[in-house]
N, C-alpha and C positions, 0 to 999 in steps of 0.2 A: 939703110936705103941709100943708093949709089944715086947721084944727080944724074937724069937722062943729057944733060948739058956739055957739063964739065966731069963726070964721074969721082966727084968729091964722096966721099963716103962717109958726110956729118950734113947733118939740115937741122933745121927746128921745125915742130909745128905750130903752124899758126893760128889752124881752124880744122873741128874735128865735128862730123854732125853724120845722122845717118843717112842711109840712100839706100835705094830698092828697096822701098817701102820695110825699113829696118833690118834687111837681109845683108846690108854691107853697112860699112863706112866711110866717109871720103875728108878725105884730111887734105889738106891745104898746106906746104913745104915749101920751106926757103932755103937757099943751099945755101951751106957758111962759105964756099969755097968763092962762087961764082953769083952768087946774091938772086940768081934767078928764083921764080917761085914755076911751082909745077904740080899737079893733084895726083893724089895716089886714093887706091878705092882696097880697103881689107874686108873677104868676107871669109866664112868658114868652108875650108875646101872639102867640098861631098867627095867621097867615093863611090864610084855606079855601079848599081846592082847590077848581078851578071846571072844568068840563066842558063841551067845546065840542062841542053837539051836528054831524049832518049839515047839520041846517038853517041852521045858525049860532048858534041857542039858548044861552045858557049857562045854566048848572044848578048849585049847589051837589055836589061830588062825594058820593055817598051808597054807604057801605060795606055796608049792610044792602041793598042792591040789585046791587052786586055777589058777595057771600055768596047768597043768592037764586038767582040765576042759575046761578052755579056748582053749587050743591046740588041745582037741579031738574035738569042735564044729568048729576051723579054720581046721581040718585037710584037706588037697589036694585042699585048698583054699591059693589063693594069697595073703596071709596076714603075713609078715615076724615075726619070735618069738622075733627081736628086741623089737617092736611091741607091743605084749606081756607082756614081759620084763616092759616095761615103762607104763601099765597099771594096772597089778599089782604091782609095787611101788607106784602108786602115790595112789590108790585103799588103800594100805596097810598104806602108810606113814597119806594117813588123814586123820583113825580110829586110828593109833598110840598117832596123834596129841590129841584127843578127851580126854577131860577127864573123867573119870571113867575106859578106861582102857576094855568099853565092846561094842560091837557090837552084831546086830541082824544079823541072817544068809540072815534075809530074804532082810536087807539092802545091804549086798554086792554081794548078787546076783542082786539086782536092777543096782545096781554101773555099775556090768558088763553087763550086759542087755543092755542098755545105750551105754557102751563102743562099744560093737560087734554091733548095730545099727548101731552107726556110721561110723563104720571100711568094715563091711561085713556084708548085708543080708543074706546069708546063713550061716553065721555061728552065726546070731542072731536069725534064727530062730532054728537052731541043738540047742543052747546052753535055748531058750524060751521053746524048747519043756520037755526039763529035768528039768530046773528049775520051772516051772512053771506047770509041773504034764498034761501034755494034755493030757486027755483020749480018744477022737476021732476026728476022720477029722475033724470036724465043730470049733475047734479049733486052728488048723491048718490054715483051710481057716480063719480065721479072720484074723489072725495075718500077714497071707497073702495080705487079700485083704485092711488091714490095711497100710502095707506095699507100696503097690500100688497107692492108693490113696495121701500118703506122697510125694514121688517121682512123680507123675504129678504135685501136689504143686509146689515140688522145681522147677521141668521145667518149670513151669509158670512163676516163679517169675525171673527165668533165664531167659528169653527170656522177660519179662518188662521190666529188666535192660539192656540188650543188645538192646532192643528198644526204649530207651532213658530216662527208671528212671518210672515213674509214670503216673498215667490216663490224659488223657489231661484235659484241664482248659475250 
């Protein structure tokens, strides 16, 4: 580390503790050259997720636009922004994870597609009808009657297990 002073290129540390709530360091420096002292702050440098549009665009990944979206398709539905919250981090955290550093638009709107399936039928289908471009009823109704058919499944298989596990022998 070079002295902002004298640009002596030797210091000591003399005090090292964390800062930003454990997200960096900040160390306390005396320059050998010029005796001055001065703070230096180390954290670990992120790289930012980058989003590859339809068009080919890339875009800085923007979390407050993902939050956004999700919330206009829960809105005046019983689905808490805790909720939310904890699907876009985990949404977010394993594209971060990913190496290259790039995602498809069209993968994380699957991600959440998925997510609000599971959470709220209606607001997987408010959030199916934008992301997924529906241009008339007939799409709607699938997604619908898609819908429908899933959930008799599940009640089915709920009432096998609640009636003792599997087909008899």
């Amino acid at each position: 580390m070079r002295c902002p002073f004298c640009s002596h290129p030797e210091d000591r540390v003399l005090e090292s503790r964390p800062a930003r709530d454990g997200a960096a360091i900040r160390r306390r420096r005396e320059c050998l050259g010029c005796d001055r002292r001065y703070t230096t702050f180390e954290q670990i440098e992120s790289r930012p997720l980058v989003v590859v549009k339809k068009d080919g665009r890339r875009q800085p990944f923007d979390r407050g636009k993902l939050m956004r979206s999700m919330t206009v398709a829960c809105q005046k539905r019983p689905v808490p922004s805790e909720l939310l919250e904890a699907i876009a981090d985990g949404i977010e955290q394993d594209f971060c994870d990913r190496p290259g550093g790039e995602v498809g638009s069209q993968e994380i709107g699957e991600r959440v597609v998925e997510a609000l399936r599971k959470i709220d039928q209606v607001a997987y289908v408010r959030f199916a009808s934008v992301y997924r471009d529906f241009q008339d009823i007939d799409q709607f109704k699938e997604v619908v009657e898609l819908l429908g058919r899933e959930v008799k499944r599940q009640q089915g298989e709920q009432t096998v297990a609640l009636n003792g596990g599997g087909p008899a022998e």
